[in-house]
LUMFITI-211476 format. One record per residue (C-alpha): residue number from 1; x, y, z negated; residue in one letter. Coordinates in pm, whole numbers, plus 32768, in hexadecimal, padded with zeros to 4 digits. Each point is the difference from the previous one (the first is absolute). Example, Ala and Ser with C-alpha at 12.3 -4.5 7.8 and 13.67 -1.06 7.14 Angstrom:
<rec seq="1" u="84CE" v="7E3E" w="7CF4" type="A"/>
<rec seq="2" u="8089" v="8158" w="8042" type="S"/>
This chain:
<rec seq="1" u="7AC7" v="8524" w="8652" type="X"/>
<rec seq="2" u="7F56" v="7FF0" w="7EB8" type="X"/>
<rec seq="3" u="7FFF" v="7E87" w="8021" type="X"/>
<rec seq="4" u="816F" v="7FD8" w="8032" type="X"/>
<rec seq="5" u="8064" v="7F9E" w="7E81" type="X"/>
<rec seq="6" u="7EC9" v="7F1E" w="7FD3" type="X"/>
<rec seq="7" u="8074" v="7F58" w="816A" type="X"/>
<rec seq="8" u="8160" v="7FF5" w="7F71" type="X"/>
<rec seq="9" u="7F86" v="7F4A" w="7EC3" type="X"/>
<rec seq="10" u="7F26" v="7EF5" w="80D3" type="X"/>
<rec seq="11" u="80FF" v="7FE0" w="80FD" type="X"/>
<rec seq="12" u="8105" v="7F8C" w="7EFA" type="X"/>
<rec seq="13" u="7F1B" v="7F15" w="7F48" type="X"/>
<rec seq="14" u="7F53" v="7F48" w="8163" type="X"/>
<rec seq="15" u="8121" v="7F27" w="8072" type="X"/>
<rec seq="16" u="8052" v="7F98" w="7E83" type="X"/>
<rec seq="17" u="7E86" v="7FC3" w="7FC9" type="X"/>
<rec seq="18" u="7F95" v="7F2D" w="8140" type="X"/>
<rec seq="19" u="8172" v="7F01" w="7FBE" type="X"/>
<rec seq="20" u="7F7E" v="7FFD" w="7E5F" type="X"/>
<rec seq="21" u="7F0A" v="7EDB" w="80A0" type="X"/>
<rec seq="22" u="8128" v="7F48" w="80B9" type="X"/>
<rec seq="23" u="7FBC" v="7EA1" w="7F87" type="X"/>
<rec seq="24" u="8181" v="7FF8" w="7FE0" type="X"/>
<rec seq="25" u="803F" v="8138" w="7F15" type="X"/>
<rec seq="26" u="7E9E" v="7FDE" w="7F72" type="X"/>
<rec seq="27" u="8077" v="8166" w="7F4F" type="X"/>
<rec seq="28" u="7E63" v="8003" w="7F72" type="X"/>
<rec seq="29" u="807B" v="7F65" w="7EF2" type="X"/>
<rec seq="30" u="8102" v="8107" w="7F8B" type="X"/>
<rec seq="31" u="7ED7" v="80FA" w="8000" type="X"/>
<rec seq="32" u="7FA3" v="7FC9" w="7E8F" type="X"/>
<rec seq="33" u="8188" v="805B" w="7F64" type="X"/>
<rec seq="34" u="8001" v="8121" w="812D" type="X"/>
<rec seq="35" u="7ECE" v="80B8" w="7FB3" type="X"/>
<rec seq="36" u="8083" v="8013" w="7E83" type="X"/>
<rec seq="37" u="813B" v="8062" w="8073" type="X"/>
<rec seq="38" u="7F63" v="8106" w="80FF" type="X"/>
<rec seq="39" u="7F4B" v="8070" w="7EBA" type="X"/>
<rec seq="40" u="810D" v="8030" w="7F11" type="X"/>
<rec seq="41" u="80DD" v="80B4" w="8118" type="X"/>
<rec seq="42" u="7EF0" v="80DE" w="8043" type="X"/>
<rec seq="43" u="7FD3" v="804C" w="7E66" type="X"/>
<rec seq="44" u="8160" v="8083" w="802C" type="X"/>
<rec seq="45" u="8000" v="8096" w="8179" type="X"/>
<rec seq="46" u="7EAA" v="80AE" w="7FBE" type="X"/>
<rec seq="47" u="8035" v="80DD" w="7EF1" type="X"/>
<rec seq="48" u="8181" v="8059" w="807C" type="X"/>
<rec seq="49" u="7F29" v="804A" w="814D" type="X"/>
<rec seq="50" u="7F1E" v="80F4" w="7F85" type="X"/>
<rec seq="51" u="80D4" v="80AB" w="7F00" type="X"/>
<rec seq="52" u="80FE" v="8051" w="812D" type="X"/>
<rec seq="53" u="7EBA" v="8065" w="80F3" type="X"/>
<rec seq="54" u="7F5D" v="80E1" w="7EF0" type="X"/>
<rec seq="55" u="81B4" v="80B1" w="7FCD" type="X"/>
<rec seq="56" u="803F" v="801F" w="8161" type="X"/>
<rec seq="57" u="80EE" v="7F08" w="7FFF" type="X"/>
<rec seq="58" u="7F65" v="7F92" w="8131" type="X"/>
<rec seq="59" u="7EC2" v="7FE2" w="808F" type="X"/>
<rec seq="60" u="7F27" v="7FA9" w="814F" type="X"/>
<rec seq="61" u="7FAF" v="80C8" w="8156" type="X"/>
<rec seq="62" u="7E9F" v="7FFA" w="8004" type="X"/>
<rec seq="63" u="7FE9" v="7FE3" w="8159" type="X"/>
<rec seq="64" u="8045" v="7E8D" w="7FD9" type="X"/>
<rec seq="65" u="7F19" v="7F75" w="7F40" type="X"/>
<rec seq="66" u="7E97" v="7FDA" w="7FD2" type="X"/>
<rec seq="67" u="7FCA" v="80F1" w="7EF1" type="X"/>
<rec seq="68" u="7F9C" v="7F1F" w="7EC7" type="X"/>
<rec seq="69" u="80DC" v="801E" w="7EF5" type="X"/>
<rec seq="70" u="7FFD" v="7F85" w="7EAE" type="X"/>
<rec seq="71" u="80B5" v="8096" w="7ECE" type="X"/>
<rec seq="72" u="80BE" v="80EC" w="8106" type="X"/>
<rec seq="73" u="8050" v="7EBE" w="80D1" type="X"/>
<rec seq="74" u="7F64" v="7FD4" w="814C" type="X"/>
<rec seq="75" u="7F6B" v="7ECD" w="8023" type="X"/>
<rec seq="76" u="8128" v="7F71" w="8100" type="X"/>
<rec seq="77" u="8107" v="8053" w="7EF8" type="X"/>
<rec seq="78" u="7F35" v="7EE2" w="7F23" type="X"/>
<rec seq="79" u="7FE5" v="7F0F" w="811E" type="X"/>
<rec seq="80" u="818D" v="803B" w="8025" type="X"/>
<rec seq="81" u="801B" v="7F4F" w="7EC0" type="X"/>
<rec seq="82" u="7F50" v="7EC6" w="8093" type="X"/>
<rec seq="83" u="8066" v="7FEE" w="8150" type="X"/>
<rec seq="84" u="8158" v="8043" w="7FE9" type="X"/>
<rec seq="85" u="8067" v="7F0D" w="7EDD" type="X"/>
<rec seq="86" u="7EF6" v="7EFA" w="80B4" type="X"/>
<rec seq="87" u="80E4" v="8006" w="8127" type="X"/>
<rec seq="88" u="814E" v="800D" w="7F68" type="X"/>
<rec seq="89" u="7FC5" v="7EC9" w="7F15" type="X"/>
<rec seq="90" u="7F7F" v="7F4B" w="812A" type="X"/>
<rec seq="91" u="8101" v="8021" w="80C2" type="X"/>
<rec seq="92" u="80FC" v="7FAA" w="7EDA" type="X"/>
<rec seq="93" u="7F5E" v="7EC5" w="7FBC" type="X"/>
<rec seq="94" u="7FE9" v="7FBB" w="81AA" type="X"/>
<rec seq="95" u="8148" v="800A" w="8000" type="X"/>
<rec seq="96" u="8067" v="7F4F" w="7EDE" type="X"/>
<rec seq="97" u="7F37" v="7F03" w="809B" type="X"/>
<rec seq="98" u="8073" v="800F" w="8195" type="X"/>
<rec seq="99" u="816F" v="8036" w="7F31" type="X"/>
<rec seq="100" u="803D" v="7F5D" w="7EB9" type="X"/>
<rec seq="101" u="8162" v="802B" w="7FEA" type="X"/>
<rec seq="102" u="7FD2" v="8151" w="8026" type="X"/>
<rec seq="103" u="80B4" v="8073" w="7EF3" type="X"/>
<rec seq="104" u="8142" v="8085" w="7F5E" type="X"/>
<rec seq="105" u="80CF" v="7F78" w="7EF8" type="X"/>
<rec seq="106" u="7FCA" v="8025" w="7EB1" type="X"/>
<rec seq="107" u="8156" v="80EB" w="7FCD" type="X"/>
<rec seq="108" u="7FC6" v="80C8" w="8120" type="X"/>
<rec seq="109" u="7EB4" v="8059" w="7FA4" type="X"/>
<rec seq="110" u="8066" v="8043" w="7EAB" type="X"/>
<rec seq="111" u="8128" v="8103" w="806D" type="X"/>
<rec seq="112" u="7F18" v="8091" w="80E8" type="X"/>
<rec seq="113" u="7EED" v="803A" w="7F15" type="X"/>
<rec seq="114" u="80D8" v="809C" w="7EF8" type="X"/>
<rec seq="115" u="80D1" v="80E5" w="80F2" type="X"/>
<rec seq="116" u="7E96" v="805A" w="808A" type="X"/>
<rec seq="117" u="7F85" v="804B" w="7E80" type="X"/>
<rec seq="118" u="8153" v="80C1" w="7F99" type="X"/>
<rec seq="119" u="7FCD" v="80B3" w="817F" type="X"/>
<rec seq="120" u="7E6A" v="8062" w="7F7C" type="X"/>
<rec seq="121" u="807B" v="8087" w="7EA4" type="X"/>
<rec seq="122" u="8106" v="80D1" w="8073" type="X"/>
<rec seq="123" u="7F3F" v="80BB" w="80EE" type="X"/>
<rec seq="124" u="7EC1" v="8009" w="7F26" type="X"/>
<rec seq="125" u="80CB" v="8097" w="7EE1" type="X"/>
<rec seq="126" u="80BF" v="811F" w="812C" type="X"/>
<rec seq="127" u="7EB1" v="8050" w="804B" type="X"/>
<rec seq="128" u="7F23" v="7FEC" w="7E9C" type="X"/>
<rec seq="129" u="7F3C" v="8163" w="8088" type="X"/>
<rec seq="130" u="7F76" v="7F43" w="814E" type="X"/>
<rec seq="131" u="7EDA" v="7F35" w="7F9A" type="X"/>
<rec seq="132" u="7FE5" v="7F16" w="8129" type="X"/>
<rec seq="133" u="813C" v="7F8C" w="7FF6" type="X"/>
<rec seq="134" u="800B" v="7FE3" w="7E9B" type="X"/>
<rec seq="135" u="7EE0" v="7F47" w="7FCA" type="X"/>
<rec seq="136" u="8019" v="7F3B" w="8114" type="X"/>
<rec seq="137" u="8153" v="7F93" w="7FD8" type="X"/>
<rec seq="138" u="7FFF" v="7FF4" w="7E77" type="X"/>
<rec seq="139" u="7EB6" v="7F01" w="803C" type="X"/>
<rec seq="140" u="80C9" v="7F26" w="810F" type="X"/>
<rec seq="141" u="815D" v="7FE3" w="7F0B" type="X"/>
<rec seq="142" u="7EFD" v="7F81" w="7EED" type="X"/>
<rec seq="143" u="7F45" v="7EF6" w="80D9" type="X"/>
<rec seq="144" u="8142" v="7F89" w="80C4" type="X"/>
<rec seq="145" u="80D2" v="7FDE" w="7E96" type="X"/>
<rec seq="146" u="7EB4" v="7F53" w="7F42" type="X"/>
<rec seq="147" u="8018" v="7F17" w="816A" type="X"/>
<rec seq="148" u="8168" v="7FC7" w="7FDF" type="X"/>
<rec seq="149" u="7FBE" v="7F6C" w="7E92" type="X"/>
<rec seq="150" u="7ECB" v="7F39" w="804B" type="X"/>
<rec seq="151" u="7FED" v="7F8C" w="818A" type="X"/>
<rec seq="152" u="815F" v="8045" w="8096" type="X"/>
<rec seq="153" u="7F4A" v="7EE6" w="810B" type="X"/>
<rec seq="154" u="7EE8" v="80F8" w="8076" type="X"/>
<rec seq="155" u="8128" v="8109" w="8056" type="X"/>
<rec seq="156" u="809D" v="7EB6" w="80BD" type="X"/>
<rec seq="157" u="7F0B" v="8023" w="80FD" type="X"/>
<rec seq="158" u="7F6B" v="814E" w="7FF4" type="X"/>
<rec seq="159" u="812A" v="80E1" w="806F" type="X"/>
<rec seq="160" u="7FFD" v="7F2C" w="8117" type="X"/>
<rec seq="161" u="7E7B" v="7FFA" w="8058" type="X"/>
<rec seq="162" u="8013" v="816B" w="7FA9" type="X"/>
<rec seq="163" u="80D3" v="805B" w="812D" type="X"/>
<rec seq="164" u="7EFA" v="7F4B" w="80F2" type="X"/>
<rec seq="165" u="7F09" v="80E4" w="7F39" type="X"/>
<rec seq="166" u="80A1" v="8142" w="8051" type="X"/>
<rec seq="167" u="7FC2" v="7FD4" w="819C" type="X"/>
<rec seq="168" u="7E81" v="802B" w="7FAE" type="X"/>
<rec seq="169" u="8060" v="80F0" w="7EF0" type="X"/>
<rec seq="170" u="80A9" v="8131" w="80EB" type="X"/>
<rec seq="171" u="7EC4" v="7F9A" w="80F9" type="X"/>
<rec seq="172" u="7F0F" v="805D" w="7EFF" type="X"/>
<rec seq="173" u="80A4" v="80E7" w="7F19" type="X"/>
<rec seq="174" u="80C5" v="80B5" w="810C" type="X"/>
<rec seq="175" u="7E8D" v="8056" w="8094" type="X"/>
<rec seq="176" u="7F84" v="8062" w="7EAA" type="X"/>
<rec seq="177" u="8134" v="8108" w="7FCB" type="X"/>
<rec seq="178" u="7FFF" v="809F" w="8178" type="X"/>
<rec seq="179" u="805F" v="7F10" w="80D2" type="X"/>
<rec seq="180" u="7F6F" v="801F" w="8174" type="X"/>
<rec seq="181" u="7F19" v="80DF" w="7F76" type="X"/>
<rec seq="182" u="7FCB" v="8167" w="7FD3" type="X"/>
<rec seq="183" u="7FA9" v="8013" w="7EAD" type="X"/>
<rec seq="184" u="808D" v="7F2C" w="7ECC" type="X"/>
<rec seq="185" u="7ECD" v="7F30" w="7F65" type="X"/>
<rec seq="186" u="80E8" v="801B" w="7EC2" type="X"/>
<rec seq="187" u="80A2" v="812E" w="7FA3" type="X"/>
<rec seq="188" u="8108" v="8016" w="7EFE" type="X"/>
<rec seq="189" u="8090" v="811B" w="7F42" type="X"/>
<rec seq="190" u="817F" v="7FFC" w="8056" type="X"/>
<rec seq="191" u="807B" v="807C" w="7EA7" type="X"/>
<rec seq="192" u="7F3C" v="7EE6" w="7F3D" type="X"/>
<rec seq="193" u="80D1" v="7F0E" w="80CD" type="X"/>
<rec seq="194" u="8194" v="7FCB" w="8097" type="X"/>
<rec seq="195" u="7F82" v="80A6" w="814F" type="X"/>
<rec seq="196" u="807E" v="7EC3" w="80A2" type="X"/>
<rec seq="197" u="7F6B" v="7F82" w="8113" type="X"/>
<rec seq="198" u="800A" v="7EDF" w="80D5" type="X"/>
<rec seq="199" u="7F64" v="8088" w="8147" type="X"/>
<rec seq="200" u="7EC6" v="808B" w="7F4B" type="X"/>
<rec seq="201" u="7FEA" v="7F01" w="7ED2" type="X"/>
<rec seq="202" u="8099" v="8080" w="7EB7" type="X"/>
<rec seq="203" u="80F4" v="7F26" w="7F55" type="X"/>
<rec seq="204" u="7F61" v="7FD9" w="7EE3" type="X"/>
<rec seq="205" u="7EDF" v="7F9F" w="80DB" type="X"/>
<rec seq="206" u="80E0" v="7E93" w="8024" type="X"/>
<rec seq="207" u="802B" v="7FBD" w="7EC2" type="X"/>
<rec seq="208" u="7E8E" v="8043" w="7F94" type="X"/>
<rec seq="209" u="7F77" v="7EEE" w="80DE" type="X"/>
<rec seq="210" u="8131" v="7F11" w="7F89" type="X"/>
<rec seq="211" u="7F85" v="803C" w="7EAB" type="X"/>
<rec seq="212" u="7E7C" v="7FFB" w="8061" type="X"/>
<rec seq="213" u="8041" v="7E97" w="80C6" type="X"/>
<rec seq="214" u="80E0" v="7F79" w="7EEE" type="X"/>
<rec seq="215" u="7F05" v="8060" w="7ECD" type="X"/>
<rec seq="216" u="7EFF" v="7F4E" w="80B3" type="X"/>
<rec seq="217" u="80D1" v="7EEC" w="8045" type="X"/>
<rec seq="218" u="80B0" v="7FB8" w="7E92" type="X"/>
<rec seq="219" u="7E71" v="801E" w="7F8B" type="X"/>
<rec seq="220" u="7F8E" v="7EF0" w="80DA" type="X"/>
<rec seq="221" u="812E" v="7F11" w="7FBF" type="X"/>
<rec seq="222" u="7FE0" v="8027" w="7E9D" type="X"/>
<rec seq="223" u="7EA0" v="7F94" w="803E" type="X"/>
<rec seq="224" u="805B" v="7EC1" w="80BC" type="X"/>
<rec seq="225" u="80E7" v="7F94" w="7EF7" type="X"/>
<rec seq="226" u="7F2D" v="800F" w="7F0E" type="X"/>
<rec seq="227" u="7ED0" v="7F78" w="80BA" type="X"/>
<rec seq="228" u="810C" v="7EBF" w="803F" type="X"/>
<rec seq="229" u="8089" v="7FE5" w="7E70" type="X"/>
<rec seq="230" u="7E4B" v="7FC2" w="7FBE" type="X"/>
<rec seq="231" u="7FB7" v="7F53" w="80F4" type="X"/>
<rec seq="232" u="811C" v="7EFC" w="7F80" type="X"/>
């Protein structure tokens, strides 16, 4: 069982990686703008990672992984941050492509996004003392308002391609927490977070991997436009 979160992380990237060569999606050439985006996001996601491992905010069942660990990370955690945003953008630009009106409309998205911001401040500020959810949800409310202001047309699209993502997401994640296994790969302590749980995935497990798919994804847009305004 040691294998299972390295298997997790290759399973979620295979499908994604063998359709990257489809001569229709030809998503190779997205990898430059991804693997800076994959960087920054990890810049952020590391550190927050290990600072929470080294507290006890959470931490790993050694049981499933190989045993390599570096800076109080095993080795799969690291791969996580590859894999799992490797997927997700894939799949958001597979459907964009299978589905280009895919989309909502500019007001809708814009009520939703502040309700959703207002909804993230409120129960940050209720809960100040529980560091998951307030970093977590402090560091979403700051990347969906500064998304609002400067892409509203990324958030078009993604809360839609984000649902699709979430059917892979309780696959994967539920695993990781307990799911149809004995043991939790993750563990979490209860009073750093709402103690809300969605089978076995914390809530504020959802709104981490919206924010880790959407940082990636306002990175490598940004890139695009700009490699478009020089190339004119």
């Amino acid at each position: 069982m040691n294998y299972l979160y390295l298997t997790l992380n290759l399973g979620s990237l295979l499908v994604p990686f063998i359709f990257t060569f489809h001569p229709k999606l030809k998503f190779y050439k997205l990898w430059k703008p991804l693997l800076i985006g994959i960087i920054v996001s990890m810049l952020i996601f590391i550190p927050w990672d290990v600072i929470f491992t080294m507290k006890g905010i959470w931490g790993f069942n050694k049981g499933y992984f190989l045993g390599i660990t570096l800076f109080s990370l095993p080795i799969e955690e690291w791969l996580f941050f590859i894999c799992i945003p490797y997927a997700c953008v894939f799949t958001h630009y597979a459907l964009l492509y299978y589905f280009p009106n895919l989309k909502l409309s500019i007001g809708l998205t814009k009520t939703m996004s502040y309700l959703f911001v207002l909804i993230l401040i409120i129960i940050s500020f209720y809960n100040y003392y529980k560091w998951y959810t307030l970093i977590n949800f402090s560091l979403a409310a700051l990347l969906l308002t500064i998304v609002i202001n400067k892409n509203i047309a990324l958030l078009r699209h993604f809360y839609l391609t984000f649902l699709v993502m979430l059917i892979p997401f309780f696959i994967v994640n539920g695993i990781l927490t307990g799911s149809f296994i004995e043991n939790e790969v993750v563990w979490y302590n209860n009073l750093e977070n709402l103690n809300i749980r969605i089978f076995t995935i914390p809530i504020e497990d959802i709104v981490y991997a919206f924010t880790l798919i959407l940082l990636n994804l306002v990175i490598m847009t940004l890139l695009e436009t700009n490699t478009k305004q020089t190339s004119k």
